[in-house]
C-alpha positions as CSV (number, residue, x, y, z in Angstrom):
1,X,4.1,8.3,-23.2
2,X,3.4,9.8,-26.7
3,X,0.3,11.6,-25.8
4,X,1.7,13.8,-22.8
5,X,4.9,13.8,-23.8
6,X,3.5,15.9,-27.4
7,X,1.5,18.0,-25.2
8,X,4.1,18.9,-22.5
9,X,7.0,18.2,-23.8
10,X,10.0,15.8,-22.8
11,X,11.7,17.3,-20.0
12,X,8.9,18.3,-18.1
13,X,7.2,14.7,-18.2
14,X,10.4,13.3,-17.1
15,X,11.6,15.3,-14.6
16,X,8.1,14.7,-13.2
17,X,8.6,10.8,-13.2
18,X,11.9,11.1,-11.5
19,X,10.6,13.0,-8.8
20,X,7.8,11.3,-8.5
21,X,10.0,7.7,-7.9
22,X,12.1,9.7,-5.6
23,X,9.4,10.2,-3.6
24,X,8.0,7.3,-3.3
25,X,10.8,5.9,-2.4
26,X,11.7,8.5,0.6
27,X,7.4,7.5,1.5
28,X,8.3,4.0,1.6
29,X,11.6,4.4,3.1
30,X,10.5,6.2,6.0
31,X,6.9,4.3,6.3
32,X,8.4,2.2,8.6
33,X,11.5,2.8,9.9
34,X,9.2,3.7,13.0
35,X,9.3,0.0,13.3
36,X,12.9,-0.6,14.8
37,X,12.7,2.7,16.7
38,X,9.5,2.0,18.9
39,X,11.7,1.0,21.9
40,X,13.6,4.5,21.9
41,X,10.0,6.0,22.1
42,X,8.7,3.9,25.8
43,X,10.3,3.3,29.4
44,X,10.7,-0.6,30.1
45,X,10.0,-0.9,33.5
46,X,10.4,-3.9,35.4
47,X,7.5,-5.7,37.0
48,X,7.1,-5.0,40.4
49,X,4.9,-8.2,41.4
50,X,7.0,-11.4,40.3
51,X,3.9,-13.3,39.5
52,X,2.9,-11.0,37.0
53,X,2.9,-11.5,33.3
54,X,5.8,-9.4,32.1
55,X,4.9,-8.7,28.9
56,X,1.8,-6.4,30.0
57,X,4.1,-4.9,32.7
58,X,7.1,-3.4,30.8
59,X,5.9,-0.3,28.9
60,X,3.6,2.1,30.7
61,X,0.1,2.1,29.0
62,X,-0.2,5.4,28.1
63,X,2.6,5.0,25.9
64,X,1.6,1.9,24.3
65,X,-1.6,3.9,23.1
66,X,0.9,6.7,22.1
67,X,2.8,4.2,20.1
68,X,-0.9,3.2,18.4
69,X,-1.2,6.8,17.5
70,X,1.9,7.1,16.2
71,X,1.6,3.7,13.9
72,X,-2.0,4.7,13.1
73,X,-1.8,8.5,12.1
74,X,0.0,8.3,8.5
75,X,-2.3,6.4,6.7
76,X,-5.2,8.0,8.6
77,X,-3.7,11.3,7.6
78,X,-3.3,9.9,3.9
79,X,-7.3,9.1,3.6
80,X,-8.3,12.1,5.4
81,X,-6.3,13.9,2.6
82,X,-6.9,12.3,-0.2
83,X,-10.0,14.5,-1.4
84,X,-8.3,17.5,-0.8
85,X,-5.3,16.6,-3.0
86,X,-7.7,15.4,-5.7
87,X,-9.2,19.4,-5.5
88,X,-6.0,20.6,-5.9
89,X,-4.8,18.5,-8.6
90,X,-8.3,19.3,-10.5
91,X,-7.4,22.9,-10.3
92,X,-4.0,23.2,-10.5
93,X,-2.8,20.5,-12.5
94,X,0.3,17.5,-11.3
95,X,2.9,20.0,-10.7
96,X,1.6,21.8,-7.2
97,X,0.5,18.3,-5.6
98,X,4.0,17.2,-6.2
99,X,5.6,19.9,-4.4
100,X,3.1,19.6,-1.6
101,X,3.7,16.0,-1.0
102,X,7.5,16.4,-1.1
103,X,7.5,19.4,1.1
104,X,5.9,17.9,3.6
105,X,7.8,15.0,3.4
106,X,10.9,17.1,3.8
107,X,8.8,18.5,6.9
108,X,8.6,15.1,8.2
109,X,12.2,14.0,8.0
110,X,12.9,16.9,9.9
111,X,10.3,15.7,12.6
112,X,12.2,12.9,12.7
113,X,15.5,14.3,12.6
114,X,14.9,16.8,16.0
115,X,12.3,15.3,17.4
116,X,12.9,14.2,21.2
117,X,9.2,13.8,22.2
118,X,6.0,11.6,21.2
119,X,4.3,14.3,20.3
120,X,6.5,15.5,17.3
121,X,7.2,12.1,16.4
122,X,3.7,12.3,15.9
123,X,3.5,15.3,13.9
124,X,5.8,13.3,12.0
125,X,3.6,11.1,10.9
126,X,1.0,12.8,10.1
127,X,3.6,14.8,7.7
128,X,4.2,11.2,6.0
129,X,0.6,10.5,5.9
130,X,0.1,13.9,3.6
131,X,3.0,13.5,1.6
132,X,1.4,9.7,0.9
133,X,-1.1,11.4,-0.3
134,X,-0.1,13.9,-2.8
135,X,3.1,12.4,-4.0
136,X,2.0,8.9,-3.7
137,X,-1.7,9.0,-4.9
138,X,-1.0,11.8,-7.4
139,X,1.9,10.5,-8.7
140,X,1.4,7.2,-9.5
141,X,-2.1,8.4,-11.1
142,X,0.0,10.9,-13.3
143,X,2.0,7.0,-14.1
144,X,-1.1,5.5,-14.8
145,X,-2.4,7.9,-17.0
146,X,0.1,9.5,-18.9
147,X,1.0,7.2,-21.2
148,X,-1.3,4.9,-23.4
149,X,1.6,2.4,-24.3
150,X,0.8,-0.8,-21.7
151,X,4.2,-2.0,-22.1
152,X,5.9,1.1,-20.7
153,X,3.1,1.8,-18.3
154,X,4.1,-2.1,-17.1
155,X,7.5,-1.2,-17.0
156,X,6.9,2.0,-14.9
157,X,4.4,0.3,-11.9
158,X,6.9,-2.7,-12.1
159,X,9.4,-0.1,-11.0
160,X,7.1,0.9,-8.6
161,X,6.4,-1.7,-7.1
162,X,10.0,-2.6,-6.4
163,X,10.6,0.8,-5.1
164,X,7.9,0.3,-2.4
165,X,10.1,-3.0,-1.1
166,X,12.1,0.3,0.7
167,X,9.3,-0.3,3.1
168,X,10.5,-3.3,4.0
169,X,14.1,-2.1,4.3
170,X,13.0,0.7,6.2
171,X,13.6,-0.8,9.8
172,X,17.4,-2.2,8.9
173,X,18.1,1.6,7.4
174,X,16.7,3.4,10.9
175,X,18.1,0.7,13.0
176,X,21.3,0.4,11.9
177,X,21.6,4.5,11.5
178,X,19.8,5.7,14.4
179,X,22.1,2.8,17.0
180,X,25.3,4.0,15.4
181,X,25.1,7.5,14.6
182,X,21.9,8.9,16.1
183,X,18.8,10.2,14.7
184,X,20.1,13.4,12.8
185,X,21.8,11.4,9.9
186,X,19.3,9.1,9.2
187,X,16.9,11.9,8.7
188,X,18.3,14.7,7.7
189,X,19.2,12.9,3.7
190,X,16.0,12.4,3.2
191,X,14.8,15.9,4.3
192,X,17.7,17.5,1.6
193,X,17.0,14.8,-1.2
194,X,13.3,16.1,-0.7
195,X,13.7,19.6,-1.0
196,X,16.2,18.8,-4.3
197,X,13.1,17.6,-5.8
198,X,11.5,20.8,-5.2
199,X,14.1,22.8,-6.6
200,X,14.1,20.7,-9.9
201,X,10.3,20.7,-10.3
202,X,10.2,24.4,-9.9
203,X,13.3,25.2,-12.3
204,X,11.9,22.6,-15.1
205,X,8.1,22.7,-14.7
206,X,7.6,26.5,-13.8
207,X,4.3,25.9,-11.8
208,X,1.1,26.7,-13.0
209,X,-1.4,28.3,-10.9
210,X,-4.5,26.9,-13.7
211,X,-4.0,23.9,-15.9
212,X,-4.3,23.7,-19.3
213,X,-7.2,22.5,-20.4
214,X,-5.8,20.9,-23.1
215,X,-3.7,18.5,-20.5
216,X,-6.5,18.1,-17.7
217,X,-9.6,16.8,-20.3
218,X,-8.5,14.0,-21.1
219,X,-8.0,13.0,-17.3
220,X,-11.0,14.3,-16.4
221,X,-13.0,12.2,-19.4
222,X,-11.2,9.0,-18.1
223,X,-13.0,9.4,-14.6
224,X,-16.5,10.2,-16.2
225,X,-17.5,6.2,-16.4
226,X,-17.5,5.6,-12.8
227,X,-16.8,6.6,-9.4
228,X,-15.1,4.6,-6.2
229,X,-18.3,4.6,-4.4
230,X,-19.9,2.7,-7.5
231,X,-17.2,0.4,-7.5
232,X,-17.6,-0.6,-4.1
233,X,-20.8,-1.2,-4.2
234,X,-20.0,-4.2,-6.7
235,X,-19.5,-7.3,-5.3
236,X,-16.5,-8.9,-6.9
237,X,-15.0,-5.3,-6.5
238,X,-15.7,-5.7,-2.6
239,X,-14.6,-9.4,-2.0
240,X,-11.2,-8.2,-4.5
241,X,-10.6,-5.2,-2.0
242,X,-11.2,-7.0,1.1
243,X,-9.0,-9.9,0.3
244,X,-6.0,-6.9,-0.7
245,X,-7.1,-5.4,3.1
246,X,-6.5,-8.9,4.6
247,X,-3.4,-9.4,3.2
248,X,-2.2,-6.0,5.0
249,X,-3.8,-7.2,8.4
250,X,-1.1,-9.5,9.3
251,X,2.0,-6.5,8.7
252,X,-0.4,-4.0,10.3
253,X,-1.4,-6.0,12.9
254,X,2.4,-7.4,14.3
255,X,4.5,-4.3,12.9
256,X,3.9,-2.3,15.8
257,X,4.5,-5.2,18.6
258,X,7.8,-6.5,16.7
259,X,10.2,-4.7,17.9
260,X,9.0,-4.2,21.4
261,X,8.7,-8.0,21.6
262,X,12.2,-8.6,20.9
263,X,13.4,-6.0,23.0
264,X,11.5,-7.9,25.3
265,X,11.9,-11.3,24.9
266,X,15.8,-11.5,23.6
267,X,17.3,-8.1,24.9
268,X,19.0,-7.0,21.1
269,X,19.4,-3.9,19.9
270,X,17.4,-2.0,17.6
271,X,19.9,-3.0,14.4
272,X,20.1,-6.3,15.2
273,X,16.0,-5.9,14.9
274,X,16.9,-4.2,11.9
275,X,18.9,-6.9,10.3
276,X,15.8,-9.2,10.4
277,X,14.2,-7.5,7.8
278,X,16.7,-7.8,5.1
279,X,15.6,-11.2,4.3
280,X,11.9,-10.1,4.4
281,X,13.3,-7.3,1.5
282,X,14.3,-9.6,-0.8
283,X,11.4,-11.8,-0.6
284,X,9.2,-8.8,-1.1
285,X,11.6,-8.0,-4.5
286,X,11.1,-11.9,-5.9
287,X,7.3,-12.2,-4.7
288,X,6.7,-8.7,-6.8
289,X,8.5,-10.8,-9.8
290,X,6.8,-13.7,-9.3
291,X,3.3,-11.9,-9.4
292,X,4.0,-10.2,-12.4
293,X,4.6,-13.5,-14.2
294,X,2.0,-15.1,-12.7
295,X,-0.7,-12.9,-14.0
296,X,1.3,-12.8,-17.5
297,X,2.3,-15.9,-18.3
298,X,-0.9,-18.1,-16.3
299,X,-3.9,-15.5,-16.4
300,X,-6.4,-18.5,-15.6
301,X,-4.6,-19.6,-12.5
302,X,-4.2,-16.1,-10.7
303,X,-6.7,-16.9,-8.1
304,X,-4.9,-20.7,-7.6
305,X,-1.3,-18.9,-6.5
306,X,-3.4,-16.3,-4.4
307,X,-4.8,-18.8,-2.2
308,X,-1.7,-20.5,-1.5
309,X,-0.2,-17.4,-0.7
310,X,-2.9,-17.2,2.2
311,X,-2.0,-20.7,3.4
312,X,1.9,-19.8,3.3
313,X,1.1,-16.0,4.9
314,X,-0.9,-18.2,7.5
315,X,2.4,-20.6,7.8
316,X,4.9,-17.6,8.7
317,X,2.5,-16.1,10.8
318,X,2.4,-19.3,12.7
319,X,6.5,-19.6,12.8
320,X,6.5,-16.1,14.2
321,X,4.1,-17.1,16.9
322,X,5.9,-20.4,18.2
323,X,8.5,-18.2,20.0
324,X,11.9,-20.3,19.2
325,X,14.3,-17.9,18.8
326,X,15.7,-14.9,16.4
327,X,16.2,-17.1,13.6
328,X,13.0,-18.5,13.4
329,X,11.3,-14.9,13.7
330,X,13.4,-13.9,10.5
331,X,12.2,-16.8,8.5
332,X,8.6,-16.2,9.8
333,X,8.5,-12.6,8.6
334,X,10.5,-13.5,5.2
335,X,7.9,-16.0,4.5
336,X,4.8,-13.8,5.8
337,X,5.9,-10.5,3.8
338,X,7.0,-13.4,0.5
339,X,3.1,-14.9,0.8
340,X,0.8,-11.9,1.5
341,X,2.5,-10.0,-1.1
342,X,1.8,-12.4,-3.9
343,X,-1.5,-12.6,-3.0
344,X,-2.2,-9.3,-2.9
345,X,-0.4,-7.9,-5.8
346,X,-2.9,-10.9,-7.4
347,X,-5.8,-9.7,-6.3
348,X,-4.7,-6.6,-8.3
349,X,-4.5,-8.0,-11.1
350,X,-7.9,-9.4,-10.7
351,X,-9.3,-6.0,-9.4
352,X,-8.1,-4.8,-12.3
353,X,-9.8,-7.3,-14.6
354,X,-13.1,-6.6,-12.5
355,X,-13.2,-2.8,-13.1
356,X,-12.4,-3.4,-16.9
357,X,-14.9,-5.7,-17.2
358,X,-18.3,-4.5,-15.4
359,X,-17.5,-0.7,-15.4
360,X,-14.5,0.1,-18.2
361,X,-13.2,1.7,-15.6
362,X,-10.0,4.1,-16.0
363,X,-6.5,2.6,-14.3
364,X,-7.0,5.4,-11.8
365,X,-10.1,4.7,-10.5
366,X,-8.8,1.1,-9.8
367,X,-6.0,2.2,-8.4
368,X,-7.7,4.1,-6.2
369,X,-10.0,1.7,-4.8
370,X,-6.5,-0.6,-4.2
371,X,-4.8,2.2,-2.3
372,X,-7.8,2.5,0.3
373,X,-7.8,-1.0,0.6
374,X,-4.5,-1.5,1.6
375,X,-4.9,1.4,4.0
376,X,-7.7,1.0,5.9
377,X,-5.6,-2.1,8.1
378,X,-2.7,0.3,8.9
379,X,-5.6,2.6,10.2
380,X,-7.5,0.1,12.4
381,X,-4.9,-2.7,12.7
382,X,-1.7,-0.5,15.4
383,X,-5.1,0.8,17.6
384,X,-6.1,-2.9,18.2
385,X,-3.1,-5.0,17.7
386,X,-0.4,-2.9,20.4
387,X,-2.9,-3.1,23.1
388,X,-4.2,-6.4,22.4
389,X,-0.2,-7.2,22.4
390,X,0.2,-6.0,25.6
391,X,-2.7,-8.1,26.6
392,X,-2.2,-11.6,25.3
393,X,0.8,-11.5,23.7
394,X,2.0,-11.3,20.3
395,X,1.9,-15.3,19.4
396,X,-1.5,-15.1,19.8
397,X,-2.2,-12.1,17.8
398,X,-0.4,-13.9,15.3
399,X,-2.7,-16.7,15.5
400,X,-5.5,-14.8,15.1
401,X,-4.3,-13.0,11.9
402,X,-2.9,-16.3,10.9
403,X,-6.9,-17.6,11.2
404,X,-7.9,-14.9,9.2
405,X,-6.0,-15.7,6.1
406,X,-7.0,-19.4,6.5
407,X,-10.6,-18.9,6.6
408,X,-10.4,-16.2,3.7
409,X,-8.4,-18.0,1.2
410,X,-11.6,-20.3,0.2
411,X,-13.5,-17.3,-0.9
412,X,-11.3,-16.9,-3.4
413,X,-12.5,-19.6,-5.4
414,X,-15.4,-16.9,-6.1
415,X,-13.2,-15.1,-8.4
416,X,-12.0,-17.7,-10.7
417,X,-11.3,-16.7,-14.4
418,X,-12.2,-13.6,-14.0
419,X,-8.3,-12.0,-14.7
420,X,-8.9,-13.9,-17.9
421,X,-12.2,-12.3,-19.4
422,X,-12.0,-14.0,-22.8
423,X,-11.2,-17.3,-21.2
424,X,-13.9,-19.0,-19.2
425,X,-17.9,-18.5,-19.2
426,X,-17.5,-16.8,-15.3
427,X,-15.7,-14.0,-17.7
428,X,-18.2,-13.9,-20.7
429,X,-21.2,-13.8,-17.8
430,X,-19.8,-10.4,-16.5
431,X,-19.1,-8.9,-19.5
432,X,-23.0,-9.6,-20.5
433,X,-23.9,-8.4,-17.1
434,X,-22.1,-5.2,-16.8
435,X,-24.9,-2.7,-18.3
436,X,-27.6,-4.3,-16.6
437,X,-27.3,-2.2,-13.4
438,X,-28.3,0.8,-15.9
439,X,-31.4,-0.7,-17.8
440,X,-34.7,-1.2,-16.5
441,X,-35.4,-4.9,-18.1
442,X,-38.6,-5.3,-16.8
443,X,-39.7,-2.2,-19.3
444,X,-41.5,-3.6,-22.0
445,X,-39.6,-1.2,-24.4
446,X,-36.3,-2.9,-23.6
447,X,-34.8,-4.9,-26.2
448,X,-32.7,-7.8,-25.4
449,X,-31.3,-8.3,-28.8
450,X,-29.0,-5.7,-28.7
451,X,-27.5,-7.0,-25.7
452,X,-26.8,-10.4,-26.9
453,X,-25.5,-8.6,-30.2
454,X,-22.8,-6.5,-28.0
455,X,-21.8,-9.7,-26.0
456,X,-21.3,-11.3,-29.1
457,X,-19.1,-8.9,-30.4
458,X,-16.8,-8.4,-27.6
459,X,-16.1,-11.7,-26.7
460,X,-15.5,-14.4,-29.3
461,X,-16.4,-18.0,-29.1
C-alpha cells in the first residue's frame, strides 16, 4: 500500500480497511439470514381438499410473491445503485460512499430489528441492497486499487473472500437468535457495530466534500483503457461471466424455498434449519482455500477443477432433490455451496486473466464485471424459483438447476490456458489478437510487422 499510504497517510488508509471489512461482513452476515426466517414472514394453512398437493396449498400466494420481493430486492437495489455510488465516489472521493453504505446498513438492521410487517422487511432489503453497493462495491475497489504490492493485495481479497462465508452462516446466526431471543438482539448489534464505523471514519478521515486530485488521478487513469460495456461485449469475457452467473443459479434459485420446505416437509424449527448451514460454512471457508491454490500452484489446470466443480454442484443439487431426510439435505447443501464456489472463484481467476490479456484492464473494472455477474441470479432467480416451488416442488427445481450446471460445464473447455497467458498457444493467440478490435487491417497503410514485433516481445518462446 505504499502509494496511498504516502499520499494519505497511515491511519486514514487503515481505518478505511477496517471499516470497510466490518462492513462487509455485517453485508454478508445479514444477506441471508432472511433465509431461516421466511416461515415467520407466511400463514401455513392447511389444505382444505385432501387430494390436493400440499405443497402448493400451505402458504397463501400473495405471500409467496411477497417472499420473491423480499429475496429479489437487495441485489436489485445494489445494481440499480451502482452508478449512482460510482458519481459519488468520482466526486467526493472513498470516504462519503463509505458512510453511506454503512448508514444504510445500520438503517437496515433496524428494519429488521422493529419490523412486524412484509412491507418493512422489505424496506429492509432494499437498505442491504444500497449498503452492497457503496460499502461493498466501493470498498473492495478502494482494496483493489490502493495498493500496487500483489502479495498484500492477495492477502487482502483472500480475507475477503473468507469474510463473505458470513453469508453462509447467516441463516444459523438469525435462526438460532431470532427462535431464542427474538428479533431485537439479532439486529440491533449489527445496527450499533454499523454506526461505530461511522463515528470512526468521521473522527479519523474528516470527510471531504471534493477529493484531492492528487488521490483520485490515478484511479481515474486506471479506468481510461476500457469500460464494462466493452468487456462484455468480448466473448471469453461473456462465457467467463455467465459460467460465474450459473454457479449463483443453484443458491439463488433453492435459497428462497429451503426453509419453507422443511417447515414443510419435517416440521423443525427455524434453528434447527439454521444448524444445517454450518457444514455448508466451512466448506465455503476450504473451497475459497482450495481455489486460491488452485490457480497458484496449477494455473494450466484451472478450467479442469472448474468443470468438476459443476459435476459435483450438479451431484448436491441432486442429493437435495431425492427428499431422504435432514441429514441428507445438509450434505447436499455442504457439497453444492463446496462445488459452485470453486468453480466460480475459478472462473475469476480466469476473468481475470481474460481482461489482462485482451484489454489490460484495471482490477476494478474486472471486478466489476464479476460483481454483476454474480448478481444478476439473485435478481431473476427468488421471482422464478418460489413460485415455481410452489408449483412443482423444490426436487425438481433442483433438477433443473442441477441440468444447468451439467450442460454448462463442457463449455468450459473453451477457456483452456487462458489463466496461464505465457503458457499455451490459446494464450499467445489472444495476446496477438487483443488490438485488432482497434485497427482497420484491411487499410493498406497498416503494417503487420509491428504487430508481430510486440507479440514477440511480450510473450517469450
Amino acid at each position: 500500500m505504499n502509494r496511498t499510504v504516502a499520499i494519505e497517510g497511515k491511519a486514514k488508509v487503515y481505518t478505511r480497511l477496517i471499516c470497510i471489512l466490518i462492513g462487509i461482513s455485517i453485508d454478508s452476515l445479514s444477506s441471508l439470514t432472511i433465509k431461516t426466517l421466511t416461515p415467520r414472514f407466511v400463514t401455513f394453512t392447511d389444505c382444505a381438499n385432501t387430494t390436493c398437493p400440499k405443497a402448493i396449498t400451505t402458504v397463501p400466494e400473495m405471500q409467496v410473491y411477497g417472499l420473491s420481493i423480499v429475496f429479489a430486492s437487495p441485489e436489485a437495489m445494489h445494481i440499480l445503485t451502482l452508478p449512482f455510488a460510482r458519481m459519488v465516489f468520482e466526486s467526493t472521493g472513498f470516504d462519503l460512499p463509505l458512510i453511506i453504505g454503512l448508514f444504510a446498513q445500520a438503517c437496515s438492521s433496524l428494519c429488521f430489528a422493529f419490523g412486524k410487517s412484509m412491507a418493512l422487511y422489505i424496506i429492509a432489503r432494499v437498505f442491504l441492497g444500497v449498503g452492497a453497493a457503496f460499502i461493498g462495491t466501493i470498498g473492495l475497489r478502494y482494496i483493489a486499487e490502493s495498493t500496487n504490492e500483489p502479495k498484500t493485495r492477495d492477502a487482502l481479497f483472500a480475507l475477503v473472500y473468507c469474510l463473505n462465508g458470513f453469508a453462509v452462516i447467516g441463516p444459523t446466526y438469525s435462526g438460532v437468535i431470532v427462535y431464542f431471543y427474538g428479533m431485537l438482539p439479532c439486529f440491533l448489534p449489527l445496527a450499533i457495530l454499523s454506526f461505530l464505523c461511522i463515528i470512526i471514519l468521521v473522527a479519523v478521515t474528516r470527510i471531504q466534500t471534493n477529493v484531492s486530485e492528487s488521490v483520485m488521478t490515478w484511479y481515474r487513469n486506471t479506468d481510461e483503457n476500457v469500460s464494462c460495456g466493452e468487456l462484455l461485449l468480448d466473448p471469453y469475457v461473456v462465457l467467463t461471466a455467465f459460467g460465474i452467473a450459473l454457479s449463483q443459479i443453484p443458491e439463488a434459485c433453492l435459497a428462497p424455498g429451503l426453509a419453507l420446505w422443511i417447515t414443510e416437509t419435517y416440521g423443525l424449527p427455524i434453528w434447527i434449519i439454521g444448524m444445517a448451514f454450518i457444514p455448508a460454512f466451512f466448506a465455503y471457508q476450504v473451497s475459497i482455500l482450495l481455489s486460491m491454490l488452485v490457480t497458484s500452484k496449477i494455473p494450466n489446470h484451472v478450467y479442469i477443477i472448474t468443470i468438476f466443480g459443476y459435476i459435483f454442484g450438479a451431484g448436491g443439487n441432486v442429493i437435495l432433490s431425492r427428499d431422504r431426510g435432514y441429514p441428507y439435505f445438509v450434505a447436499g447443501l455442504a457439497i453444492m455451496v463446496f462445488s459452485l464456489t470453486i468453480s466460480k472463484f475459478c472462473l475469476v481467476a480466469i476473468l481475470a486473466s481474460v481482461g489482462r490479456i485482451r484489454f489490460s484492464s484495471s482490477p476494478g473494472r474486472i471486478f466489476s464485471v464479476f460483481k454483476l455477474s454474480a448478481l444478476v441470479p439473485f435478481v431473476i432467480g427468488p421471482i422464478i424459483s418460489l413460485p415455481g416451488d410452489r408449483a412443482i416442488g423444490l426436487s425438481n427445481v433442483s433438477i433443473i438447476t442441477a441440468s444447468m450446471c451439467l450442460l454448462f460445464a463442457p463449455l468450459i473447455f473453451i477457456l483452456r490456458q487462458i489463466s496461464s497467458p505465457y503458457s499455451g498457444n490459446e494464450g499467445k493467440r489472444l495476446v496477438e489478437k487483443k488490438a485488432r478490435p482497434y485497427v482497420d487491417e484491411s487499410d493498406a497503410s497498416y503494417d503487420t510487422s509491428k504487430e508481430t514485433t510486440e507479440s514477440e516481445n511480450e510473450i517469450p518462446d
